[in-house]
C-alpha positions as CSV (number, residue, x, y, z in Angstrom):
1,X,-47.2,16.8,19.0
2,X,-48.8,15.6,22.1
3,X,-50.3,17.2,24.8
4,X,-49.3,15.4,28.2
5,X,-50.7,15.4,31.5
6,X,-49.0,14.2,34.2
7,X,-50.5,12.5,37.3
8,X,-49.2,12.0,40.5
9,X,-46.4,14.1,39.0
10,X,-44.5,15.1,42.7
11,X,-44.5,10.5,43.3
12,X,-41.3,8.6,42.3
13,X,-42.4,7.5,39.2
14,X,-44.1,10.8,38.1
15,X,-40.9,12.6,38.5
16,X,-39.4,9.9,36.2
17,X,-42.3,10.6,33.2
18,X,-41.5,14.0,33.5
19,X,-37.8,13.7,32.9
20,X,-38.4,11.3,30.6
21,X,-40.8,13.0,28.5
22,X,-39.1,16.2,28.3
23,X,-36.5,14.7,26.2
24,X,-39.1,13.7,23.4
25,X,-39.5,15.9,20.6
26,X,-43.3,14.2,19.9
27,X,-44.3,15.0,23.4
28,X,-45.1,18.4,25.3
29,X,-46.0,18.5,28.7
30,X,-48.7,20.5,29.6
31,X,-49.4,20.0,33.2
32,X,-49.1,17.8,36.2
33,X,-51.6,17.0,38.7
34,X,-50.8,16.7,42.7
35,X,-53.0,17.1,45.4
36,X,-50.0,16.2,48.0
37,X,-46.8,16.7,46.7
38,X,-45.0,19.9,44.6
39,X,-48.4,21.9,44.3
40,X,-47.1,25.4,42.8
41,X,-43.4,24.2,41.9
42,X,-42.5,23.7,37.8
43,X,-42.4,20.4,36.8
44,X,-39.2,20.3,35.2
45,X,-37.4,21.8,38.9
46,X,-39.4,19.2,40.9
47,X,-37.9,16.3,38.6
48,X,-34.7,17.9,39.5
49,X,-34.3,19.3,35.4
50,X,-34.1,23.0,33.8
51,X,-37.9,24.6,34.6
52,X,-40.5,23.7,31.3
53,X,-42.7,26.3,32.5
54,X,-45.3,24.2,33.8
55,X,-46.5,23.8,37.1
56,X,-48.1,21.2,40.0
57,X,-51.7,22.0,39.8
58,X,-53.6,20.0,42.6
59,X,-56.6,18.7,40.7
60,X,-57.1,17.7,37.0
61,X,-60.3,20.0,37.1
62,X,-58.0,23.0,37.1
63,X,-56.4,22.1,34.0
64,X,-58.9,20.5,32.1
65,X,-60.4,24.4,32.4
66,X,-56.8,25.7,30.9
67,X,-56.0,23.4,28.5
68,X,-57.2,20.2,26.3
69,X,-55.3,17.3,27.4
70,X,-54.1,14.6,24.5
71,X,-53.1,12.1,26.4
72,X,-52.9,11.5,30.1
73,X,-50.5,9.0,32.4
74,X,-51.7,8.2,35.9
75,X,-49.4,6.7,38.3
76,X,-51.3,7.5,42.0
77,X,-53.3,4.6,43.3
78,X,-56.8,3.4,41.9
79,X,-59.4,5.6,43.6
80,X,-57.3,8.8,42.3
81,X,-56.9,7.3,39.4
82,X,-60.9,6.2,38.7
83,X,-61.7,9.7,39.6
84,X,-59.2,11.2,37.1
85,X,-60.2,8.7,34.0
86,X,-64.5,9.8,35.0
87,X,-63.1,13.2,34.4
88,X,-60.0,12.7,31.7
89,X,-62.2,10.5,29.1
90,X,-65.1,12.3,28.4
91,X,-62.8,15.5,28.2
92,X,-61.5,14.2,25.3
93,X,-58.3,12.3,26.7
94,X,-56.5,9.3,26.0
95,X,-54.9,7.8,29.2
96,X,-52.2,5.7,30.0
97,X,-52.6,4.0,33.6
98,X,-49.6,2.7,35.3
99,X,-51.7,2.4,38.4
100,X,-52.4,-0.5,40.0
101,X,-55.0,-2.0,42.9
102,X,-57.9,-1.9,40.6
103,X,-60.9,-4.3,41.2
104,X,-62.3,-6.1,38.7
105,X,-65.3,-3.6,39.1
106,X,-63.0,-0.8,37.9
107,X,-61.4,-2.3,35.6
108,X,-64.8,-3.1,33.8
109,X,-65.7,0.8,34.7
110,X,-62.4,1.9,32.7
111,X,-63.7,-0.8,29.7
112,X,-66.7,0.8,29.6
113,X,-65.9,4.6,29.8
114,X,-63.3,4.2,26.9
115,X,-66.3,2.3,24.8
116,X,-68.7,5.3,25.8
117,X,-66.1,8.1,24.8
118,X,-64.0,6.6,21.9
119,X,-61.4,7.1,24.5
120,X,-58.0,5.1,24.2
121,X,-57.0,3.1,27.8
122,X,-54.2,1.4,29.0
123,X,-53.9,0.1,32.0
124,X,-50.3,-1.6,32.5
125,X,-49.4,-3.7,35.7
126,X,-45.9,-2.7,34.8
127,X,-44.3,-1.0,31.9
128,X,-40.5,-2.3,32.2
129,X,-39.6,-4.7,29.2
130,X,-37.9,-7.2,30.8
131,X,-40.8,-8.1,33.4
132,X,-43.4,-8.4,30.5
133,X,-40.7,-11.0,29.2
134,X,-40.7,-12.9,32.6
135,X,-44.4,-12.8,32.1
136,X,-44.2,-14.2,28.8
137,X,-41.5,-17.2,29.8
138,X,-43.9,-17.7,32.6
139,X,-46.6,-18.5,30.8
140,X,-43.9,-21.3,28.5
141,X,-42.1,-22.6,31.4
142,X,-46.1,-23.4,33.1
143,X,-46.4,-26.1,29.7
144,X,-43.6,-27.8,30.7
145,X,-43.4,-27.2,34.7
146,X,-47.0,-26.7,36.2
147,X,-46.1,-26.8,39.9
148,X,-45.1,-23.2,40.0
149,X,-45.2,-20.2,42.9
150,X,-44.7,-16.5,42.8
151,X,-43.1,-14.1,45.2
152,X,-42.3,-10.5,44.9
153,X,-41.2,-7.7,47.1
154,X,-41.3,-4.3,47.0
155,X,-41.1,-1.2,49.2
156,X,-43.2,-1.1,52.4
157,X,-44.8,1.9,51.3
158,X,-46.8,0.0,48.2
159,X,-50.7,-0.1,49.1
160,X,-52.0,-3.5,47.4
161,X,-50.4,-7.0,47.2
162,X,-50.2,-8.8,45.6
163,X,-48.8,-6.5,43.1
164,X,-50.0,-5.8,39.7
165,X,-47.6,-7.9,37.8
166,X,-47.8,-10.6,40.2
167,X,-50.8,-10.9,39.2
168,X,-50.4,-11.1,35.4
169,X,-47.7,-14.0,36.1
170,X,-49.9,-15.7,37.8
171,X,-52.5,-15.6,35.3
172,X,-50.0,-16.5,32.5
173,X,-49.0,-19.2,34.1
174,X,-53.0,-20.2,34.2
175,X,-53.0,-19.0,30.4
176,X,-55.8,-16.6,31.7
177,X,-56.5,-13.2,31.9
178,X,-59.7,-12.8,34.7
179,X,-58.1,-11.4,37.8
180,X,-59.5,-14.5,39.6
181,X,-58.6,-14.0,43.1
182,X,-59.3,-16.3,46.4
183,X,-58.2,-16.2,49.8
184,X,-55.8,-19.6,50.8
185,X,-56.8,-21.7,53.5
186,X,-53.8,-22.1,55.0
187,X,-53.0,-18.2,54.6
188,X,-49.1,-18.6,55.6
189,X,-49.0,-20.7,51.5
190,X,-50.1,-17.0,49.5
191,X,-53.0,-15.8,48.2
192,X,-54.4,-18.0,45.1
193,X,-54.5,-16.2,42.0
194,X,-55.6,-18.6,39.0
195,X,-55.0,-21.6,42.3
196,X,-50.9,-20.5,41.8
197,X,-49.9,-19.1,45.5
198,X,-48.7,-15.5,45.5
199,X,-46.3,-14.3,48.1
200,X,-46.0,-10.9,48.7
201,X,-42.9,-9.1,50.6
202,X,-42.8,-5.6,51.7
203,X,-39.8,-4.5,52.3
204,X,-37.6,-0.6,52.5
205,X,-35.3,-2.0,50.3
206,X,-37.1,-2.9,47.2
207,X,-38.2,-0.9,44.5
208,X,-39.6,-4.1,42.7
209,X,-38.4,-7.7,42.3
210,X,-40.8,-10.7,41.0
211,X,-39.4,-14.5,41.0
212,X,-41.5,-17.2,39.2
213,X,-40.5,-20.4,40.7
214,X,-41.5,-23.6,38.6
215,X,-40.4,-27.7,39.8
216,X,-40.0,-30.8,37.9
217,X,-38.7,-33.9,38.9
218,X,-35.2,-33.6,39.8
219,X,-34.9,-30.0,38.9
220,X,-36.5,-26.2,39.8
221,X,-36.4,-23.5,37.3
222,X,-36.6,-19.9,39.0
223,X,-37.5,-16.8,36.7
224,X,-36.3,-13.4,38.1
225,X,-36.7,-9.8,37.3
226,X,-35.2,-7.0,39.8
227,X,-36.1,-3.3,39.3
228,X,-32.8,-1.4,40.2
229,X,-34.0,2.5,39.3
230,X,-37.0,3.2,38.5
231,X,-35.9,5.1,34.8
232,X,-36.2,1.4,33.8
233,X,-40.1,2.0,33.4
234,X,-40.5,5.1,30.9
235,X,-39.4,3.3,27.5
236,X,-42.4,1.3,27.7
237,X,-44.5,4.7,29.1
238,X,-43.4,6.6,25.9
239,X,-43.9,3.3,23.8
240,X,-47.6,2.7,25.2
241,X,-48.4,6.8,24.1
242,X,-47.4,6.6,20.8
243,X,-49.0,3.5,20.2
244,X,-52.0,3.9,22.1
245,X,-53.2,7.3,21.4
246,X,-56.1,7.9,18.8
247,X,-56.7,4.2,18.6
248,X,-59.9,4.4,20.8
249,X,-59.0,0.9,22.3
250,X,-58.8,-0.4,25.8
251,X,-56.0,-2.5,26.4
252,X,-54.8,-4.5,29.6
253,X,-51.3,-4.9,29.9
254,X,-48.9,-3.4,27.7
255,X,-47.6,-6.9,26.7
256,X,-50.7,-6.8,24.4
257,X,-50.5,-3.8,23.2
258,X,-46.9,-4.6,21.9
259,X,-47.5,-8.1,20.4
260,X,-45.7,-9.6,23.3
């Protein structure tokens, strides 16, 4: 069985790893980390389930002291979570990162932290199935149709944009995988990612929505994917744990872990 830390466990989506992974047999949960939300409260309660008799603990320093760790997932926002791996790793922790907002900088920072510790890393853009498979038509539709855009919204609250998976579409749609970024000249046309403009929305009433929009002659082809609840997301969060953990790899994008 697993041991499971949970971070950011009072945000939306860490409430929605812990109801998810208290229905998994493989799993335990042995903590959740919060500096700002739920510090105190049991997990299971917070998530709005029957108590599991863990509780909100506001740094991972605290429970590292209590407890080895397994396996930890991160959804907070990139300094949190670069702070939590430095510490997680060379505990003896796999992690799974559902963050996003990393710099190329920190990515190559996780890279090398999982090589130094033997440590298995994810870190996933997004973990919902049917956006890795826009991602994936993406990249075929850009053979065929290579004058392409992207836009996606999402709530108002979300700190970087374009968003993590925007980013992977772009890049598919490249067929590459750098993170290549420059500011447009005419900034009203989107951010170049890969030279494909990215157009990013912020809005209260998204959770998540990404449209690829390809034109041909005669004819547009627009690939969409809307996030309606946010449960969506932990089938690919359990997947990426059971497939990830011991493997001592790091892996970008869960699409590649799976074989996508």
């Amino acid at each position: 069985m697993l041991r499971v830390l949970i971070c950011g466990a009072g945000g939306n989506m860490g409430k929605q790893v812990i109801k998810g992974f208290a229905r998994e047999e493989d799993f335990s949960i042995v903590g959740g980390v919060d500096p700002a939300a739920g510090v105190g409260e049991d997990l299971g309660e917070l998530a709005g389930i029957k108590p599991i008799g863990q509780t909100v603990l506001p740094s991972v320093d605290q429970r590292l002291a209590q407890q080895q760790v397994d396996i930890a997932i991160d959804f907070t926002y990139a300094e949190a979570a670069m702070e939590n791996a430095r510490k997680l790793l060379p505990h003896g922790s796999d992690m799974v990162i559902g963050t996003t907002g990393f710099s190329s900088r920190d990515l190559e920072e996780l890279r090398g932290l999982s090589a130094d510790t033997g440590r298995a890393v994810l870190v996933a853009p997004n973990f919902s199935i049917g956006a890795l498979l826009l991602i994936k038509f993406a990249g075929l539709a850009a053979q065929y149709l290579p004058d392409s855009e992207v836009v996606e919204m999402h709530r108002s609250e979300k700190r970087d944009a374009p968003s993590g998976t925007a980013l992977r579409i772009a890049e598919a749609i490249a067929g590459e995988m750098t993170g290549s970024r420059q500011a447009s000249q005419a900034p009203a046309r989107g951010e170049r990612i890969e030279q494909v403009p990215v157009h990013s929305l912020r809005l209260s009433s998204f959770i998540a929505r990404h449209d690829a929009v390809f034109s041909g002659p005669g004819e547009r082809l627009i690939l969409h994917h809307e996030v309606v609840d946010r449960s969506c997301f932990i089938p690919g969060v359990i997947l990426a744990c059971r497939r990830l953990a011991g493997t001592g790899r790091f892996v970008y994008g869960l699409e590649n872990l799976m074989g996508i």
